[in-house]
C-alpha positions as CSV (number, residue, x, y, z in Angstrom):
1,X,13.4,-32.9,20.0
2,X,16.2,-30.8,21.2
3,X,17.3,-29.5,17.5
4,X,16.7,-26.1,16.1
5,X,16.3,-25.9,12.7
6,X,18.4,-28.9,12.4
7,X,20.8,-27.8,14.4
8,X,21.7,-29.1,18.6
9,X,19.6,-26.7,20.5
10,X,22.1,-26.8,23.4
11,X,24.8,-25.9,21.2
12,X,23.4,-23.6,19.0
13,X,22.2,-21.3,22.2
14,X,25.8,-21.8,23.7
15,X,27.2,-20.1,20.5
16,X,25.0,-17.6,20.3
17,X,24.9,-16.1,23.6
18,X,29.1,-16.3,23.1
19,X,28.6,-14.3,20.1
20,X,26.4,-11.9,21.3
21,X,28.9,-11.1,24.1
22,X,31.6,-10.7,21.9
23,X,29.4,-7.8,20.2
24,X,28.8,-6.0,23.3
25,X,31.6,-6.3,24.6
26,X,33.6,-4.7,21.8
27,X,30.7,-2.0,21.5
28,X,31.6,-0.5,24.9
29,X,34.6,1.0,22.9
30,X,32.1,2.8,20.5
31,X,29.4,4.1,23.5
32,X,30.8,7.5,24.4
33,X,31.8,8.6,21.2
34,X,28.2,8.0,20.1
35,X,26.8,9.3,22.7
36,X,28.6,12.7,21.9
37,X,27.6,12.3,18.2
38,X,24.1,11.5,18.9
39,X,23.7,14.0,21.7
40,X,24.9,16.8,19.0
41,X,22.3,15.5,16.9
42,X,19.6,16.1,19.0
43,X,21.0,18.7,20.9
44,X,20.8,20.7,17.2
45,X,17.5,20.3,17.2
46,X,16.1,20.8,20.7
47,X,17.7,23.7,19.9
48,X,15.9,25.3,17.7
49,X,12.7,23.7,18.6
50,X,12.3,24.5,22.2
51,X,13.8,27.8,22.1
52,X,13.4,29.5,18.2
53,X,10.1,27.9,17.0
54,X,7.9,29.1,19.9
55,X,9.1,32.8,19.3
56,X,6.9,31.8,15.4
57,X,4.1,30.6,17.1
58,X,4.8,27.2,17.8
59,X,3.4,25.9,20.9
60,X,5.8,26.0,24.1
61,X,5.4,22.1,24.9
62,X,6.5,21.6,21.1
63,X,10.7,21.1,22.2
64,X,8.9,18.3,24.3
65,X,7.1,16.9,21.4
66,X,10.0,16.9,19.4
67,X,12.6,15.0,22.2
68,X,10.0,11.9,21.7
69,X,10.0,12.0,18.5
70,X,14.2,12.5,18.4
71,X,14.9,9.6,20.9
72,X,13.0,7.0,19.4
73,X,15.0,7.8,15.9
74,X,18.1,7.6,16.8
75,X,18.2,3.7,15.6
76,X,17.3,5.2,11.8
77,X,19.6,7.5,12.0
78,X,22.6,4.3,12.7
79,X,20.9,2.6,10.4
80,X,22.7,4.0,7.0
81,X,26.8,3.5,8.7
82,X,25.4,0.0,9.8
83,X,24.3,-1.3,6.5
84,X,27.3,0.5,5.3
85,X,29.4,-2.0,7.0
86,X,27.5,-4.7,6.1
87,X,27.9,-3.9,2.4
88,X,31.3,-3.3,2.8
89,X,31.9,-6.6,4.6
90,X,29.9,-8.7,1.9
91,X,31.7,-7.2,-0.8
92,X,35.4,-7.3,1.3
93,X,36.8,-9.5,3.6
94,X,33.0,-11.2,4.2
95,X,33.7,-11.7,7.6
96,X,29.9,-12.8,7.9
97,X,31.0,-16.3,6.4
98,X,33.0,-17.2,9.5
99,X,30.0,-16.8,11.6
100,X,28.1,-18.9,8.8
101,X,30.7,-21.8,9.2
102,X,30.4,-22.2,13.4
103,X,27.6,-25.2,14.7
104,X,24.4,-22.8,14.6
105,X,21.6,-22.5,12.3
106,X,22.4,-19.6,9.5
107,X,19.1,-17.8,10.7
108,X,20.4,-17.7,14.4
109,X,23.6,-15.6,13.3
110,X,21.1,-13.0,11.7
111,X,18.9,-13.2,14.6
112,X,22.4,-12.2,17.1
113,X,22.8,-9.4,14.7
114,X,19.2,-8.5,15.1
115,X,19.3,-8.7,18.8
116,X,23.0,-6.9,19.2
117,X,21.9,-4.1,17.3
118,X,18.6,-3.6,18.7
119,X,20.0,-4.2,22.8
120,X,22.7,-1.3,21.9
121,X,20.4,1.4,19.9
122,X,18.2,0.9,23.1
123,X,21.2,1.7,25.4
124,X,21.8,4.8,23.5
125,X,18.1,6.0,23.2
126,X,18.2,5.1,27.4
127,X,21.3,7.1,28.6
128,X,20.8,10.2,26.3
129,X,17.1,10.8,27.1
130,X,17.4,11.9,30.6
131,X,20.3,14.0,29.6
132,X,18.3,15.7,26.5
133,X,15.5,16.1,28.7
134,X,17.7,18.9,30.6
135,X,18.0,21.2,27.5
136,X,14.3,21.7,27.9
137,X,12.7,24.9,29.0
138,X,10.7,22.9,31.4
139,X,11.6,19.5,31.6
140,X,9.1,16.3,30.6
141,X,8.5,15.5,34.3
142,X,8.9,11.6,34.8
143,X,6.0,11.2,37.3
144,X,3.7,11.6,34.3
145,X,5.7,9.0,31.9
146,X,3.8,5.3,31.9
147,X,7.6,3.6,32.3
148,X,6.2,-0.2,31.7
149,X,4.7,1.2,28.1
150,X,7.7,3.2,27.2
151,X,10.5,0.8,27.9
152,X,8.4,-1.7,25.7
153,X,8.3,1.2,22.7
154,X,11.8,1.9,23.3
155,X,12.9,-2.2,22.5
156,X,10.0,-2.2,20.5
157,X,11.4,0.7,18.2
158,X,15.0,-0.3,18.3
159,X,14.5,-3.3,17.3
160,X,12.7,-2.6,14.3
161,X,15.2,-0.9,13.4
162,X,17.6,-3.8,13.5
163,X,15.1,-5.2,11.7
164,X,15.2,-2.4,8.8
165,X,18.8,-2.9,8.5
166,X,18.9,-6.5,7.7
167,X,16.0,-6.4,5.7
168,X,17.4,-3.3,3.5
169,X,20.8,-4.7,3.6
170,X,19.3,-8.0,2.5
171,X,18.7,-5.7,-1.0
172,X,22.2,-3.8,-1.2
173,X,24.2,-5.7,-4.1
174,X,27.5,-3.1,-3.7
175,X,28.5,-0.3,-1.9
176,X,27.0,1.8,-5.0
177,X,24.0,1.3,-4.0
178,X,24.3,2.3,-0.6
179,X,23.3,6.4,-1.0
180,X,19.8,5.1,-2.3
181,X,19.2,3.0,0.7
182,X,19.0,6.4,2.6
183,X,17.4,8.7,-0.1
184,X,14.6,6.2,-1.1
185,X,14.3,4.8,2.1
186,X,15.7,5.7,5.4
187,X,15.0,9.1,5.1
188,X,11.3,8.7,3.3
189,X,10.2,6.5,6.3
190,X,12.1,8.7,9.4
191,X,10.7,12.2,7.8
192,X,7.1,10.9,7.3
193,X,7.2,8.7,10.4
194,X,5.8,11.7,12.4
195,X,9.0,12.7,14.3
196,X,7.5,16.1,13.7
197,X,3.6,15.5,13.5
198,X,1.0,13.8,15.0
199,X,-0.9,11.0,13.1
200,X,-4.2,12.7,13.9
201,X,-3.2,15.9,12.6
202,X,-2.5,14.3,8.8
203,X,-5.4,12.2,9.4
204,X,-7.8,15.2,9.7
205,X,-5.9,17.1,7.0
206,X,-6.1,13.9,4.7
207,X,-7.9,10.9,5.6
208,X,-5.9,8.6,2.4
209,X,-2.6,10.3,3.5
210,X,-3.6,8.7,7.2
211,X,-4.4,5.9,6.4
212,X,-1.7,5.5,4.0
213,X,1.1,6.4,6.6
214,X,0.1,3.3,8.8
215,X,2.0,1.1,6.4
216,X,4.7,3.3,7.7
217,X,6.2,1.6,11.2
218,X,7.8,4.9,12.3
219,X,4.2,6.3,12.5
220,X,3.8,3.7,14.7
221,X,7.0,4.2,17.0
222,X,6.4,8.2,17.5
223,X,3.0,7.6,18.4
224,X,3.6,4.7,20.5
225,X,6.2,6.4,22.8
226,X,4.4,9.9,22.6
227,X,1.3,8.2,24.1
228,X,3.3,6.3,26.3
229,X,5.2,9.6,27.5
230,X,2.3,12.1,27.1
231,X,-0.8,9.9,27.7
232,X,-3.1,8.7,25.3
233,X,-5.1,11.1,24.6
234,X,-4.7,12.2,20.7
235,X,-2.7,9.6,19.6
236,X,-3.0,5.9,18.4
237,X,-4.2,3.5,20.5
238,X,-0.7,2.3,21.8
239,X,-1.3,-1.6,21.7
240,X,-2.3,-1.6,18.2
241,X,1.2,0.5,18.2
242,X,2.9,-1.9,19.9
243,X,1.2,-5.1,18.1
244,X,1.8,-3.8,14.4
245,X,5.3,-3.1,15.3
246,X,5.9,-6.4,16.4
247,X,4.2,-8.0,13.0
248,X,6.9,-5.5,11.1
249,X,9.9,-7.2,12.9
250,X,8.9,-10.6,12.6
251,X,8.4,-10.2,9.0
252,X,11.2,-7.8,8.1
253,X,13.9,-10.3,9.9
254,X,12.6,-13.7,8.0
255,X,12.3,-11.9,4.9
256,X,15.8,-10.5,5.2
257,X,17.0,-13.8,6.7
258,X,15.1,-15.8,3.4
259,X,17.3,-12.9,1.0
260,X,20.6,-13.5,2.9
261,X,20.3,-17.1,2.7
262,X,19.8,-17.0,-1.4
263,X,22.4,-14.4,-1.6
264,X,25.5,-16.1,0.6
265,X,24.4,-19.7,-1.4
266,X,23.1,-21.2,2.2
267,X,19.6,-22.8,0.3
């Protein structure tokens, strides 16, 4: 009755929450210096969009549109040096096979991973916003943000990108292999994930190229925070945002956790 997986449920949460520490803990070290990276990132391209694309037409809100849309990727964009490490651990010192060894269930040391990683892409995506926000023209005024629905899409979207990262990882045989995970995947499902668009507007240019992009849960994280942010009103409807996302990470983590277990002989 109190075993997890076969494992002592009293135990195994003892271990994990030590574990989990230990990650954070040791990720304070890494905060401001991503921070700086990732505010260069998006400062790049606030730039250009608040400030250069309206003088071509683009509408004046659209640096606003874009900030969404930039804050709620930055979890993709960590994704590729993440799996990198990964890879590079599997096929080095395999580090990994420590954790594998300790009084926990196998699945439960993915699961802090998934956890750590989605808790810490969520910290970053929280301090930088407000800071971003001040590069703006005319700032996204927080009296017209709905803050339960957008901390939910914020974890929500962080964490399926945790999820992303085991699950492509789970597919990574060597550190060869590791520029595809971003050609063929990463940036396919960031750059048609509607960091720039709305899913209305390619669902009135092409209905199959809408419909088709649902299978796509980045589509689902822009729209899900924009509607949160900007109100509903011409985006998807944010539950069924905030549902599918939710289906994604529970099936992306036990798939990846199924792959890791055939690949590190734990089956």
């Amino acid at each position: 009755m109190n075993k997890l997986w076969g494992y002592d449920l009293a135990s195994s949460w003892s271990v994990f929450k030590v574990m989990l520490r230990v990650d954070l803990e040791q990720a304070r070290g890494t905060v401001v210096s991503k921070i700086i990276d990732r505010f260069v990132w998006v400062a790049s391209f606030m730039l250009i969009s608040a400030y250069l694309l309206p003088s071509f037409g683009m509408s004046a809100d659209f640096g606003k549109f874009m900030l969404v849309g930039l804050i709620v990727s930055l979890g993709i964009i960590e994704a590729y040096s993440v799996i990198a490490l990964m890879i590079a651990d599997l096929d080095g010192d395999k580090v990994i096979t420590y954790f594998l060894t300790l009084p926990i269930s196998p699945a439960l040391v993915f699961i802090r991973m998934l956890v750590y990683y989605g808790l810490y892409f969520t910290f970053l995506s929280v301090l930088l916003f407000p800071v971003c926000n001040l590069l703006l023209p005319e700032s996204i005024a927080y009296s017209t943000i709905h803050w339960p629905k957008c901390i939910l899409m914020l974890f929500l979207s962080n964490f399926l990108y945790a999820a992303i990262i085991l699950w492509a990882a789970s597919f990574v045989r060597d550190m060869r292999m590791l520029s595809q995970v971003w050609s063929r995947l990463l940036h396919p499902l960031w750059f048609l994930g509607g960091f720039q668009f709305k899913w209305a507007a390619l669902y009135q240019k092409s209905a199959a190229l809408g419909y088709l992009a649902l299978c796509n849960p980045i589509i689902h994280i822009t729209e899900g925070m924009r509607g949160a942010v900007f109100g509903p009103a011409g985006y998807l409807p944010y539950w069924l945002t905030a549902i599918t996302l939710v289906v994604f990470i529970v099936c992306m983590t036990t798939h990846a956790i199924i792959r890791f277990k055939k690949r590190l002989d734990l089956v």
